[in-house]
Structures are given as C-alpha cells and as structure tokens.
C-alpha positions as CSV (number, residue, x, y, z in Angstrom):
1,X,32.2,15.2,-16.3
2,X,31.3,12.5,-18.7
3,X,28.7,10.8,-19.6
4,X,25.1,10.5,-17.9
5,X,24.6,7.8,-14.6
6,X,21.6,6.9,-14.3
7,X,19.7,4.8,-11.3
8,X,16.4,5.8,-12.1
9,X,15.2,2.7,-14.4
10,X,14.5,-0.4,-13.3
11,X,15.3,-2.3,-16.1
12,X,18.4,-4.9,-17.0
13,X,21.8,-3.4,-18.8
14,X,21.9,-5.3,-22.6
15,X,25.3,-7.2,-20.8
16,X,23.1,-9.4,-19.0
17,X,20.3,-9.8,-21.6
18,X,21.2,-13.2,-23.6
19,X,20.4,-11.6,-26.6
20,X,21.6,-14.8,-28.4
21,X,19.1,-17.1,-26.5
22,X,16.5,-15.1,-27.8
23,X,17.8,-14.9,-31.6
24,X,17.0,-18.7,-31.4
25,X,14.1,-18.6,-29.5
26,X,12.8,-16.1,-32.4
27,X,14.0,-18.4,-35.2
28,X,12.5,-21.4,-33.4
29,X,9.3,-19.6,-32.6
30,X,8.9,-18.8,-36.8
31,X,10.0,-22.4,-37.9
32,X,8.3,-24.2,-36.1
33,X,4.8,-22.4,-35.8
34,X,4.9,-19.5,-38.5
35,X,0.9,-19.6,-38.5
36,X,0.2,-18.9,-34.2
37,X,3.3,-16.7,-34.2
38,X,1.9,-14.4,-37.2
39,X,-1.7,-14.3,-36.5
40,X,-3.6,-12.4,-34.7
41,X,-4.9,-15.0,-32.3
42,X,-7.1,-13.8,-29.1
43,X,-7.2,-12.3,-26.3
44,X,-6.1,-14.9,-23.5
45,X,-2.7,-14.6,-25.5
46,X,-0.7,-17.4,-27.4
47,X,-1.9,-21.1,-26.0
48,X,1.5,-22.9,-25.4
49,X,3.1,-20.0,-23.3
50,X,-0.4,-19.8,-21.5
51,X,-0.9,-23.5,-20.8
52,X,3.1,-23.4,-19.9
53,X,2.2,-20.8,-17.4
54,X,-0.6,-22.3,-16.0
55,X,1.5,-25.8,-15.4
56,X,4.2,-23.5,-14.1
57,X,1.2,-22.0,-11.3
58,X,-0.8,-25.1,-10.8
59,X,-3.8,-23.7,-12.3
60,X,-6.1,-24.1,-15.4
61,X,-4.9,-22.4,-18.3
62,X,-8.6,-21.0,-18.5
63,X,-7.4,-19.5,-15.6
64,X,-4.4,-17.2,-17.2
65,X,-4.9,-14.3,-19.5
66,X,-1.5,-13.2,-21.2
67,X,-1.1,-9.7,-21.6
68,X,1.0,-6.8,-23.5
69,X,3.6,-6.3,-19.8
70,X,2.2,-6.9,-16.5
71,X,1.0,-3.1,-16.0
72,X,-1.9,-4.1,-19.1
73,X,-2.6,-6.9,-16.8
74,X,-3.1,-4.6,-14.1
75,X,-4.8,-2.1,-16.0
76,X,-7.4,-4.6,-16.8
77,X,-8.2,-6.0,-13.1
78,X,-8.5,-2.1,-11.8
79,X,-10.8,-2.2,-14.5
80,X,-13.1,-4.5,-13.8
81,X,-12.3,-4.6,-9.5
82,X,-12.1,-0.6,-8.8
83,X,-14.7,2.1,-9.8
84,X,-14.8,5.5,-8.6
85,X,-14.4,5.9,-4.7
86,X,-13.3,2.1,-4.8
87,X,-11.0,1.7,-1.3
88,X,-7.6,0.2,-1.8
89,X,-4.9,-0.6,0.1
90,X,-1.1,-0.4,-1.1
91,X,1.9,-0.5,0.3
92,X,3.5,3.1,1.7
93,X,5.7,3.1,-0.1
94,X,4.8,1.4,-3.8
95,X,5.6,1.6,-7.3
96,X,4.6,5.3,-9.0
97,X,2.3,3.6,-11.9
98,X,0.8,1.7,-9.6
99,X,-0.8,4.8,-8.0
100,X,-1.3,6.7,-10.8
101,X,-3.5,4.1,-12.2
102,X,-5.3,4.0,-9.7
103,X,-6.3,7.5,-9.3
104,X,-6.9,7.6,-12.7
105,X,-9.9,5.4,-11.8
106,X,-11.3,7.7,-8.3
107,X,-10.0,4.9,-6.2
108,X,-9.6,5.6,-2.4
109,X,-6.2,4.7,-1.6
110,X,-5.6,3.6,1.8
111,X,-1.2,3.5,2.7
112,X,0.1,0.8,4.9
113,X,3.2,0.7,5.6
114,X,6.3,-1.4,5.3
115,X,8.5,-2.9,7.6
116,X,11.3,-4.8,7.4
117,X,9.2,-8.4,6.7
118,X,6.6,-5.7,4.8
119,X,3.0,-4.7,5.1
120,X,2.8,-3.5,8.6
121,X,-0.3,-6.3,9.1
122,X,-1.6,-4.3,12.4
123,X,-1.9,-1.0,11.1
124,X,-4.2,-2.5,8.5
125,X,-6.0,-4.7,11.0
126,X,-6.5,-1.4,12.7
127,X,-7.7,0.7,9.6
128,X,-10.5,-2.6,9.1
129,X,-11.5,-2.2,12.6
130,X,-12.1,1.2,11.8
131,X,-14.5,0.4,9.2
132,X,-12.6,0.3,5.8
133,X,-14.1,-2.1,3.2
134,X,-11.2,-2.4,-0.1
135,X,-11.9,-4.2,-2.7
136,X,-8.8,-5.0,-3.1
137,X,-5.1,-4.9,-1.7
138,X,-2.4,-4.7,-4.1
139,X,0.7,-5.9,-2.7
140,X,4.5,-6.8,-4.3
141,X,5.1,-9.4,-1.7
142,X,9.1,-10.0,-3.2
143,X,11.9,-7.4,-3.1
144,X,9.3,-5.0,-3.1
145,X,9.6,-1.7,-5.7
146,X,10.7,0.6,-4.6
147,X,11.5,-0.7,-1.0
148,X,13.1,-3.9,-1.7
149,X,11.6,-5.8,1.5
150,X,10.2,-9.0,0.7
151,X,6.6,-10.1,2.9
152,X,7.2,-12.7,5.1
153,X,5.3,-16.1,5.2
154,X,3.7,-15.2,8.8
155,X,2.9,-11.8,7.0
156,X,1.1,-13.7,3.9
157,X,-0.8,-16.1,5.9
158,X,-2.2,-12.8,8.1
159,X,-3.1,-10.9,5.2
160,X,-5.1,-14.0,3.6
161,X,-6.8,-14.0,6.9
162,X,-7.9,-10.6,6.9
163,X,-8.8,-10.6,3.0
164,X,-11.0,-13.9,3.7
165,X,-12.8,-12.2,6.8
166,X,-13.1,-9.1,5.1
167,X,-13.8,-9.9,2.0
168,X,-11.1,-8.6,-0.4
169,X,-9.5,-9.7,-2.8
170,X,-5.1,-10.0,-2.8
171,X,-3.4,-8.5,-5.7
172,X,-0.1,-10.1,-5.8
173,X,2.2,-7.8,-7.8
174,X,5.2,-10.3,-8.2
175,X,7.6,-9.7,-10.9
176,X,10.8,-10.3,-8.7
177,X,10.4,-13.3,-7.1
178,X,13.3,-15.5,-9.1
179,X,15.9,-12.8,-8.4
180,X,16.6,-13.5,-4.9
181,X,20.6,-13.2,-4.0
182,X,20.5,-15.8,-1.4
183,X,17.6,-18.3,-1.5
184,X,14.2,-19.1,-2.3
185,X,11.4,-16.9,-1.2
186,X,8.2,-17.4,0.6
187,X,5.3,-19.5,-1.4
188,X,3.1,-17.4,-3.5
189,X,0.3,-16.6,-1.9
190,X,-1.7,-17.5,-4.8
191,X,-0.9,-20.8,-4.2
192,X,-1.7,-20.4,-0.4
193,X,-4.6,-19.4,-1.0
194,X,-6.4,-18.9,-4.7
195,X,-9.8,-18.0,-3.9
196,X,-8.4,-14.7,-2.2
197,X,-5.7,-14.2,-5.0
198,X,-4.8,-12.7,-8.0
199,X,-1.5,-12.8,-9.2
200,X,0.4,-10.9,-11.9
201,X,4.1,-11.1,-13.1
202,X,6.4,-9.8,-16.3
203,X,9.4,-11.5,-18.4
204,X,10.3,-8.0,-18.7
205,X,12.9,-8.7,-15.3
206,X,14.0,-12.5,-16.7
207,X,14.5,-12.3,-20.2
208,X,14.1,-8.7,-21.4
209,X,12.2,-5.7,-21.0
210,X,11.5,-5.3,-24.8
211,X,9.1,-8.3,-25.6
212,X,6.4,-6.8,-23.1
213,X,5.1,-9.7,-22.3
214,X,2.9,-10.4,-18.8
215,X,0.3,-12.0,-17.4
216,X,-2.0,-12.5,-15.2
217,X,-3.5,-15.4,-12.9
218,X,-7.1,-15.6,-10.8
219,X,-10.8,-17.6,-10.8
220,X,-11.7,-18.6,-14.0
221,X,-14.9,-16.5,-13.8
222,X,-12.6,-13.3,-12.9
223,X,-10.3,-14.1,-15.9
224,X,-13.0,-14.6,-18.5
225,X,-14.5,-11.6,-17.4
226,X,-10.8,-9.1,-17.7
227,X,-10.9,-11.4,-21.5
228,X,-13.9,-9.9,-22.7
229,X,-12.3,-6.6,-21.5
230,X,-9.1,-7.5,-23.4
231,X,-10.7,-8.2,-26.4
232,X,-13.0,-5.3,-26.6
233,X,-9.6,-3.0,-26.2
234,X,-7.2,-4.6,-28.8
235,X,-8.3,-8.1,-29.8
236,X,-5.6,-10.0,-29.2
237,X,-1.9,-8.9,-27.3
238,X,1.7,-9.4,-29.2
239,X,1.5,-13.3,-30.5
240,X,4.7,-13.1,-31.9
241,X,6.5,-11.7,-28.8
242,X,4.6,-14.4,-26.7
243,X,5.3,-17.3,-29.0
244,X,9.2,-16.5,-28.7
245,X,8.7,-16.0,-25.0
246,X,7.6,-19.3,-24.7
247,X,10.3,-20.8,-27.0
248,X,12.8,-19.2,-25.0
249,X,11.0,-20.7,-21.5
250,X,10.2,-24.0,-23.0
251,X,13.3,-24.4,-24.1
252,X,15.2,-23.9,-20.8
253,X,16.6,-20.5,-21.7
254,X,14.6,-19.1,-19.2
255,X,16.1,-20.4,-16.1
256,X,20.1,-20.1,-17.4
257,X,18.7,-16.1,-18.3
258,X,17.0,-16.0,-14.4
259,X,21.0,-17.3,-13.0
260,X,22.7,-14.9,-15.2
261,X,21.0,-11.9,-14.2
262,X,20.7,-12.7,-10.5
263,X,24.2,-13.3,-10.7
264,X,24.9,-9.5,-12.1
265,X,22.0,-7.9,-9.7
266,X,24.0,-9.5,-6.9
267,X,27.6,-8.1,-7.5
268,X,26.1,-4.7,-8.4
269,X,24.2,-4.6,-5.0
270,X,27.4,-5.3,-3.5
271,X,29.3,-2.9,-5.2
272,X,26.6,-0.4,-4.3
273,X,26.1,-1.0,-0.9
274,X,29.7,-1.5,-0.2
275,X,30.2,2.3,-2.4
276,X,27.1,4.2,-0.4
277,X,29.3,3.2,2.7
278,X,32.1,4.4,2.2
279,X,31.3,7.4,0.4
280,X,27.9,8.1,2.2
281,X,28.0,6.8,5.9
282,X,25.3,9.0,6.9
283,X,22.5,7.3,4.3
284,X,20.6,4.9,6.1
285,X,19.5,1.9,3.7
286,X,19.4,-1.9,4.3
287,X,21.3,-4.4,1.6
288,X,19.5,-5.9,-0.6
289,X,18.6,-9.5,-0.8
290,X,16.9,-9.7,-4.1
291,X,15.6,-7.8,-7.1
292,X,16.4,-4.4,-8.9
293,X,16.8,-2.0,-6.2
294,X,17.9,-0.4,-3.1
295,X,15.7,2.3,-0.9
296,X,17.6,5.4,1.1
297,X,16.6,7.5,3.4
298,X,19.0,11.1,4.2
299,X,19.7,12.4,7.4
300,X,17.7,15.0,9.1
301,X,18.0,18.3,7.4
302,X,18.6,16.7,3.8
303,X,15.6,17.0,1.2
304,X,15.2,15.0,-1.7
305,X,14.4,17.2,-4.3
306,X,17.4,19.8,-3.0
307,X,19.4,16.2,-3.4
308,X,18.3,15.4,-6.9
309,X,18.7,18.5,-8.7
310,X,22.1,18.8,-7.3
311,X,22.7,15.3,-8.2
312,X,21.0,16.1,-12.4
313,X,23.7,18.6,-12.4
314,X,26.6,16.1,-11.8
315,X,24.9,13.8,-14.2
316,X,23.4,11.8,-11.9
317,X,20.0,10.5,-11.6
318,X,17.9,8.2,-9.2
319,X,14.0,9.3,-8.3
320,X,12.8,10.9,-5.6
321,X,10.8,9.1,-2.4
322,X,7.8,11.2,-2.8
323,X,7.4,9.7,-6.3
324,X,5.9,6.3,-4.6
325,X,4.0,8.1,-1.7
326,X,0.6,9.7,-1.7
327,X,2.5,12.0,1.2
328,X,5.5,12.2,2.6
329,X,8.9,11.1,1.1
330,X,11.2,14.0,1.2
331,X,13.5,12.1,2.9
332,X,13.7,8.8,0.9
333,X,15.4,8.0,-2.6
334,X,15.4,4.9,-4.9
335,X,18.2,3.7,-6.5
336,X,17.8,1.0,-9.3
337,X,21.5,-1.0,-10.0
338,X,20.0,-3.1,-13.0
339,X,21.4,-1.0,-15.8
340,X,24.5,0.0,-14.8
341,X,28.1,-2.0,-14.2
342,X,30.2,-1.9,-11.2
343,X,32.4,1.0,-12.3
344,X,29.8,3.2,-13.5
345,X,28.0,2.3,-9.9
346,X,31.2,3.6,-8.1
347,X,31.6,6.7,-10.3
348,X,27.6,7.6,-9.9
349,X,28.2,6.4,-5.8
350,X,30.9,9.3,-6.0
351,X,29.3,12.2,-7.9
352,X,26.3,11.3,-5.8
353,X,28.7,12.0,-2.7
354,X,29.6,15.5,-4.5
355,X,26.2,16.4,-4.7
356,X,25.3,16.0,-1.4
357,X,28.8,17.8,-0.1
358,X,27.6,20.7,-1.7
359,X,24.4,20.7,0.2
360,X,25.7,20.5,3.2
C-alpha cells in the first residue's frame, strides 16, 4: 500500500493555494512600503491591514489587534478574561487547542452541546439557572470544528440574550465563515451585538496557512488592554507577513483565493460524502455545507481508538472524537478533506472501509 492518507489536518492542499497571487502580493508589499514591511512596528500589528479590517467589521481600527494566527489571539483574551477556576462554556464537541488552552489556565469548562443549528441554547439556559457564572463562552458559530454545524440566527440572537442577562462575554471563534458551499451565513454576532462580543478569525483558511496571520476584534478598552499583553510578550507580531496579507486582500486577491478554495472544499465534500456511502453505509454523518470538515459517528459496538489504529496500519489517518471532548467521544471521528484531492479521498474512503471490515 502506498503512500500515507491523511484527514487529520485541517489545512488547504498547495493546489488550491494561489501561490502566484501571493508572489505579487509579496513583491508589492516590498516595493511599495519596504520600511512598514521590514520594521518591527507594534503590537496592534501593521496599520493598513488593521484599518482594512476594521472597515471590513465596521469597527474602529483601535478596536483590532492583529496577531501571529488566530490561536495567539486567543491566547491573549484567555489571558486577560480567564484565571484559575474561571467558568467557561464551549461547545461539546470543540476544537482540541481550544481546550487545552484553557486548562492550561485552571478554567472550569462547562460542555454544551450541539445540535443540528448548534449550541443546544436550553441546556445552557438550564446550567445558568443552576447557578453558573462564565466569563465567557467561546463559540465557532460557522461550520463549526470539528462538527461542521453552523449556529443559527434564532440561536445567536438567544445566546446574546443570555450573555447580556448574565453577564458574559461571547467569544466568536469564526475562521470559516466565507467558505460556505451554498450561501451566505448568519450575521456575525459581533455585529449584532458588540458590547457582548469578541470576535477572532485567521487568513490561514483563505489565503494560506503559512503567513500566520490573525486577529482579533472587541471594545477598545478590551483591545488596548490584550495590546499591552502583546507587547510585553513579543513587541510586535510578523509585519512582513501582515503587510503581504493585506496586499493580497487590498488588492482583491482575497476574494478570487476565498471562490477558488470553496470551490475545491465543495467537490471534495462531495466526493467524500458520496464515498462514506457507498463504502460505509453504516457511518452516520450529515453533509457538509461549508468549511474544512466532516463529523462521524460509528455504529454501536465500534470504538474509535480500535478504528484508528486499524486505520494507521492501512495508512490512513483522521483523529479521534475524544480528542474535542472533555468526556465521551469513543464513538465519533473527524475527517478534514482540505488537503487531499478527490482520488486520494476515494482511495483513503476505501482503506478506511478495510479497516473497519477487519474489526468487525
């Protein structure tokens, strides 16, 4: 058997990447300001790309702080929101950094979980009835990693409601919102509602993974606050990453780069789902309708881990439900179709069907 299949990363093949867009974003970038592009600058990031991304939010650009990838931004708001014994709620299930940050920090992690439309908004009525005070939710509100549900608008307005009579704050984790397959998505609910809000996305799903470039979006008291964090810790983020960024945005790069990998995402879920049934009819899973992945759950009797190791053998790998739970999860599996093509999906789709024949 040849050659390693992997569905584990969420991350864009190099086919889709227009590397060429960003050669002259680069050379633009340098010719046109060599000084802000070389320098160190400071810590809110370099000024066009965060006054472009303020216009592009509505906001101030005091009001943006542009980081090195969205999971710095993160890293700086758990920071400066969550201390030790802190009570958060995330979603069950939810991206694995995202939890390991925060019990790095001591927080209290309270687990809602997802529907269909996402967060399931009476459990966590329920769990504030009971008493819980968060100081914060963190939520991926569009084709939701690893689950791939997106949060509908009723969903949104509820939350708000509950954050404003509770008093938390909404962390909106939203890096996939562009990529839908079929339409626009809800309105941020940053925009809904800003005092509740803060939002953070990545380039690292639109243009490329490798210019680590993200940001983040909230009160301009909050933001100068997570500045003087971010300057402390490394003075001043990639400027030369960011100044290509936002040659590459500015320049209308961006939203070609946004069609062409939607475009790709779309035909590989397809291929995937259309594979998984035919080769896997017992796998429950919906279709998905946006974004980098696609969430399984086995029939009773199956485990995960028995699935995956038999799966490594065949040179095969996706990761395991329990990775984005706090419990639970034996049963679930993510696969990621960003980096792979349609025929390497099918022959993965396949050895993935061997692997589970030989479990049961």
């Amino acid at each position: 058997m040849s050659g390693e299949i992997s569905f584990a990363r969420g991350a864009p093949s190099l086919d889709i990447i227009d590397v060429e867009g960003l050669q002259r974003a680069a050379a633009q970038a340098l010719a046109e300001d060599p000084g802000g592009a070389t320098a160190y600058g400071t810590a809110v990031g370099y000024l066009p790309l965060r006054s472009w991304i303020a216009e592009r939010h509505n906001v101030a650009p005091e009001q943006v702080i542009v980081t090195n990838g969205s999971m710095q931004a993160d890293a700086l708001l758990f920071e400066r929101l969550v201390g030790e014994a802190s009570e958060v709620i995330v979603e069950r299930p939810t991206y694995d950094r995202t939890l390991l940050a925060l019990s790095q920090r001591g927080a209290r992690l309270q687990a809602i979980d997802l529907a269909a439309d996402g967060l399931e908004i009476g459990a966590l009525e329920q769990l504030l009835a009971g008493g819980a005070r968060p100081a914060l939710a963190h939520v991926i509100p569009n084709f939701q990693n690893p689950a791939g549900c997106t949060l509908s608008r009723e969903k949104r307005e509820a939350l708000l409601a509950l954050a404003e009579r509770h008093d938390f704050m909404v962390f909106e984790d939203d890096p996939y919102a562009a990529l839908s397959f079929s339409g626009e998505v809800p309105p941020t609910m940053l925009s809904m509602a800003p005092e509740r809000v803060t939002y953070a996305s990545s380039f690292s799903k639109t243009v490329c993974p490798g210019v680590r470039v993200g940001y983040l979006v909230g009160s301009e008291e909050l933001i100068g606050e997570i500045t003087r964090l971010a300057t402390g810790t490394y003075i001043s983020p990639n400027m030369l990453a960011q100044a290509i960024v936002y040659r590459f945005c500015a320049g209308g790069a961006l939203e070609r780069s946004i069609e062409r990998v939607r475009a790709a995402l779309a035909e590989r879920a397809k291929a995937l789902s259309e594979a998984l049934c035919e080769a896997l009819p017992e796998l429950d899973f919906n279709r998905p309708e946006g974004g980098y992945f696609l969430w399984a759950r086995l029939p009773e009797g199956l485990d995960v881990e028995d699935l995956h190791r038999a799966a490594i053998e065949r040179g095969v790998i996706f990761v395991k439900g329990t990775d984005f739970m706090l419990e639970g999860g034996e049963r679930h599996l993510r696969l990621a179709y960003s980096g792979v093509g349609i025929e390497q999906i099918r022959a993965g789709v396949g050895r993935l069907a061997e692997a589970w024949r030989s479990l049961r």
